[in-house]
MIKOL-986704 format. One record per residue (C-alpha): residue number from 1; residue in one letter; x, y, z. Coordinates in Angstrom, 2 decimals, decimal comma, m for minus. Example, Ala and Ser with C-alpha at 12.3 -4.5 7.8 and 13.67 -1.06 7.14 Angstrom:
2
{site 1 'A' {12,30 m4,50 7,80}}
{site 2 'S' {13,67 m1,06 7,14}}
END
This chain:
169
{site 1 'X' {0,00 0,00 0,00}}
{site 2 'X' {2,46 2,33 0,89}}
{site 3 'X' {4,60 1,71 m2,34}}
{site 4 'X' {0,92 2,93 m4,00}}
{site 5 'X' {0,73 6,00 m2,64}}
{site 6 'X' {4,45 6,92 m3,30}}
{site 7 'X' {4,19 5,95 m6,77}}
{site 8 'X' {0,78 8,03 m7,42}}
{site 9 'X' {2,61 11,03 m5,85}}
{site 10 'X' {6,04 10,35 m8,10}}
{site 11 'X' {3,23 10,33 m11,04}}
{site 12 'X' {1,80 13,82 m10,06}}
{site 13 'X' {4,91 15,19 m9,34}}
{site 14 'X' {6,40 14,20 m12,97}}
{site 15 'X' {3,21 15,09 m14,43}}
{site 16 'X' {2,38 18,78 m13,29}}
{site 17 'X' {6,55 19,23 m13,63}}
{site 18 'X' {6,60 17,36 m17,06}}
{site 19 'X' {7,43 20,02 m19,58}}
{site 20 'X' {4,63 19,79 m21,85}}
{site 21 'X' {2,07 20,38 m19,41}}
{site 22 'X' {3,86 23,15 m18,42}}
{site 23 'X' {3,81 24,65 m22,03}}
{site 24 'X' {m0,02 23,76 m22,22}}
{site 25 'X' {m0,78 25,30 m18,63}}
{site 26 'X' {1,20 28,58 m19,84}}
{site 27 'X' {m1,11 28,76 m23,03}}
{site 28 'X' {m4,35 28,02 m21,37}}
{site 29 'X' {m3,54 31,11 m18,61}}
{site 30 'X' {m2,44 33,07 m21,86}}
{site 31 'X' {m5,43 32,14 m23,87}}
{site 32 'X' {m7,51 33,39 m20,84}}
{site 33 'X' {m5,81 36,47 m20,36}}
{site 34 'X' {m6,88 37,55 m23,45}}
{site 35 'X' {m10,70 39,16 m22,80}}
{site 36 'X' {m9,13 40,63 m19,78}}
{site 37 'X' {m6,04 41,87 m21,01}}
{site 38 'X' {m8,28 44,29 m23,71}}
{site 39 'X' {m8,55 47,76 m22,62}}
{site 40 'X' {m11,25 50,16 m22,93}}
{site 41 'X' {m8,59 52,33 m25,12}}
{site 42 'X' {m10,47 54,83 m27,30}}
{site 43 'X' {m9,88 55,17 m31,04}}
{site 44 'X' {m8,52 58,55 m30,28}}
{site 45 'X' {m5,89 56,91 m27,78}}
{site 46 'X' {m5,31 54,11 m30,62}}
{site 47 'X' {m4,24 56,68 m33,06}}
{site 48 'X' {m1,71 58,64 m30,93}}
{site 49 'X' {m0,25 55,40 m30,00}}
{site 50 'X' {0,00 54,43 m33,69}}
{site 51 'X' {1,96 57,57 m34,15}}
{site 52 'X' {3,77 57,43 m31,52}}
{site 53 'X' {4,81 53,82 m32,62}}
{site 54 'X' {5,51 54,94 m36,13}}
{site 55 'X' {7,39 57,89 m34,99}}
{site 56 'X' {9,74 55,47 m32,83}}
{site 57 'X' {10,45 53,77 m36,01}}
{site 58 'X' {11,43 56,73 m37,93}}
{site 59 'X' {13,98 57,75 m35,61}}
{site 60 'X' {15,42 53,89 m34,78}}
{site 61 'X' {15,73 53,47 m38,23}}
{site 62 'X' {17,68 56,87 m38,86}}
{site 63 'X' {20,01 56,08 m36,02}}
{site 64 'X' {21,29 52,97 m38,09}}
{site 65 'X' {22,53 55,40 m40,29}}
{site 66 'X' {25,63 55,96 m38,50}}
{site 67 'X' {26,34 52,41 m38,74}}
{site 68 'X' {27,77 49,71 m41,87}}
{site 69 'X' {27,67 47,24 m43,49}}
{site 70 'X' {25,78 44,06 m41,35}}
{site 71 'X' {25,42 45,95 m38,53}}
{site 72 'X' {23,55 48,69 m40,23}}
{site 73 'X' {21,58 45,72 m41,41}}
{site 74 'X' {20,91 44,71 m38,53}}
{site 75 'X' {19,83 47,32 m36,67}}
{site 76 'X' {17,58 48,18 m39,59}}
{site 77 'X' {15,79 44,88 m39,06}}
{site 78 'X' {15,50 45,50 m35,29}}
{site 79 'X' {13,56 48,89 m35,76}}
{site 80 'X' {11,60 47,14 m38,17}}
{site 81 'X' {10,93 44,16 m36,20}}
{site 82 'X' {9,79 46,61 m32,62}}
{site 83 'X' {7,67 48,23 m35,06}}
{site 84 'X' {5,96 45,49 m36,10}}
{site 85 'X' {5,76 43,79 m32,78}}
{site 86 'X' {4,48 47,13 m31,23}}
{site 87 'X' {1,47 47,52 m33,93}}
{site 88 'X' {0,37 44,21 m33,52}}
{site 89 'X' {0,61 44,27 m29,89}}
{site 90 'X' {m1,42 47,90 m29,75}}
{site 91 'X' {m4,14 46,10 m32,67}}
{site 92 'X' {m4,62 43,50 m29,89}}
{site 93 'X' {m4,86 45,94 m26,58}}
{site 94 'X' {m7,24 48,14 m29,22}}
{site 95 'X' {m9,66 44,94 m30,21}}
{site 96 'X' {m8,90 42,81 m27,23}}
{site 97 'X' {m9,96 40,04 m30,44}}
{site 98 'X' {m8,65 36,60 m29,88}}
{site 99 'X' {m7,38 36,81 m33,41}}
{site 100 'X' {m5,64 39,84 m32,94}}
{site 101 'X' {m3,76 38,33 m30,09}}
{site 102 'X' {m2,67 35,34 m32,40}}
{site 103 'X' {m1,43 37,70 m34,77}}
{site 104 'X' {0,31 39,35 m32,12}}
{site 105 'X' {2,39 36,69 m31,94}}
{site 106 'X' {2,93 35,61 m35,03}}
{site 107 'X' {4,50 39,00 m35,93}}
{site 108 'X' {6,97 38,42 m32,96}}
{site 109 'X' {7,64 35,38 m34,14}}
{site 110 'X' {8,12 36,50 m37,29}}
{site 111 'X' {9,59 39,67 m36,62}}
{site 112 'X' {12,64 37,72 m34,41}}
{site 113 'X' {13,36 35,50 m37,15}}
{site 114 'X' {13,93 38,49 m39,67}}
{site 115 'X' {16,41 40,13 m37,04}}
{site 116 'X' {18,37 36,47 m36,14}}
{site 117 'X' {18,49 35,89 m39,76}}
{site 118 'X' {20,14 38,76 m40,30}}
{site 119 'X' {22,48 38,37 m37,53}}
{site 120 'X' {23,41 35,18 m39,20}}
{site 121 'X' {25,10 37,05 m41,82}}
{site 122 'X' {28,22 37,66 m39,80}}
{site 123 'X' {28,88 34,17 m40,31}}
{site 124 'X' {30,03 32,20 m42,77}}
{site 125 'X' {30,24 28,84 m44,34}}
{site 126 'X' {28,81 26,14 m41,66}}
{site 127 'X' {28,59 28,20 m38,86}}
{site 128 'X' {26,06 30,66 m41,00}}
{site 129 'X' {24,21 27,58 m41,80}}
{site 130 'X' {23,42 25,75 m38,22}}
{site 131 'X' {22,88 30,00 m36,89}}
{site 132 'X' {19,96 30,07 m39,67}}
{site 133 'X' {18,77 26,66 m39,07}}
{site 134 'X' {18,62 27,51 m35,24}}
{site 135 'X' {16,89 31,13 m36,32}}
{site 136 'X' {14,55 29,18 m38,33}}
{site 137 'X' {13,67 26,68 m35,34}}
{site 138 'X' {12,96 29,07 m32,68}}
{site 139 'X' {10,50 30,68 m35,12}}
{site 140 'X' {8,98 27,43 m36,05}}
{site 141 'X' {8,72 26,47 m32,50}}
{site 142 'X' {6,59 29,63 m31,59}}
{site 143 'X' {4,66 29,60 m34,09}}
{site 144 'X' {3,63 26,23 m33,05}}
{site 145 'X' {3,29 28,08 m29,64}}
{site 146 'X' {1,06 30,26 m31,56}}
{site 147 'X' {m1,12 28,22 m32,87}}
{site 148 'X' {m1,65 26,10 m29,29}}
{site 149 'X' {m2,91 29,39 m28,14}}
{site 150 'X' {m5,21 29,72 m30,87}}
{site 151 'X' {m6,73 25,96 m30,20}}
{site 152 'X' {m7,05 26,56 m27,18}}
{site 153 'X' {m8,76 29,57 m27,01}}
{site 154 'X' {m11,01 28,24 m29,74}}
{site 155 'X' {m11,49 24,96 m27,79}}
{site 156 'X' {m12,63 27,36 m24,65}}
{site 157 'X' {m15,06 28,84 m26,64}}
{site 158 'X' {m17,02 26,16 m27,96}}
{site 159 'X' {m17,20 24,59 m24,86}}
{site 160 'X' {m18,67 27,24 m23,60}}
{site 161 'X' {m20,81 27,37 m26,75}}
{site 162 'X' {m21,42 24,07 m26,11}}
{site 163 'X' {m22,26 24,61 m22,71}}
{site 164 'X' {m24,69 27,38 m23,38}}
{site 165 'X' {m26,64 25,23 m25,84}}
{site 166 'X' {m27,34 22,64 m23,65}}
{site 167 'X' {m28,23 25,13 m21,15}}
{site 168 'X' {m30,65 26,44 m23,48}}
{site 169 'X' {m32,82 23,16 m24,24}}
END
């Protein structure tokens, strides 16, 4: 009996420590943060954001100026990819839409795959090979990430869909 008990407990210990249910468990809490991470943000506040985001942009991407070669490169892609990030972030806050949110971060994704990519190009020969591969991974893996979050939110909803329809009859 008592070797039972200990092995139940090893189970739930490996289980709620396993790493996949912690990945699921972070995109269930992020998939239900979405409703309540939507602001009441006006259109008006919207637009000055926007601008403000845009105007960021102008002035990160003239600062590469003073730089060459790659690293001008680079730092171009980095002003492009907090742009990006930023407006698809604001969309979200704006809409509070569970699309929006997936978007959101599939421009990161995206966005941090343009900038390690580029980064790559200080290498050469193998080296810039495995760097892109690796690039290429990390974006694959969160858009995978991405689209978790999207099942799941989807799955939430029509359960409770579900739920309210057989409430209903």
């Amino acid at each position: 009996m008592h070797c039972q008990h200990q092995r139940k407990t090893d189970m739930k210990n490996i289980s709620l420590h396993h790493p996949i249910f912690l990945a699921i468990t972070w995109v269930a809490i992020m998939a239900t943060q979405g409703s309540a991470l939507a602001s009441s943000m006006s259109k008006n506040d919207y637009n000055v954001q926007k601008d403000r985001i845009n105007a960021n942009y102008k002035v990160d991407k003239s600062a590469c100026n003073s730089q060459a070669n790659n690293a001008k490169d680079i730092c171009i892609e980095e002003a492009k990819a907090k742009e990006k990030i930023e407006l698809a972030d604001l969309e979200y806050t704006f809409s509070g839409k569970a699309s929006d949110y997936t978007k959101s971060l599939v421009a990161k994704a995206e966005a941090n795959y343009e900038v390690a990519k580029e980064k790559c190009d200080d290498k050469s020969g193998n080296a810039k090979d495995v760097c892109v591969e690796e690039a290429r991974a990390v974006k694959t893996k969160a858009l995978a990430d991405a689209k978790l979050a999207k099942d799941v939110r989807e799955s939430k909803h029509d359960a409770a869909q579900d739920k309210m329809n057989a409430d209903h009859k």
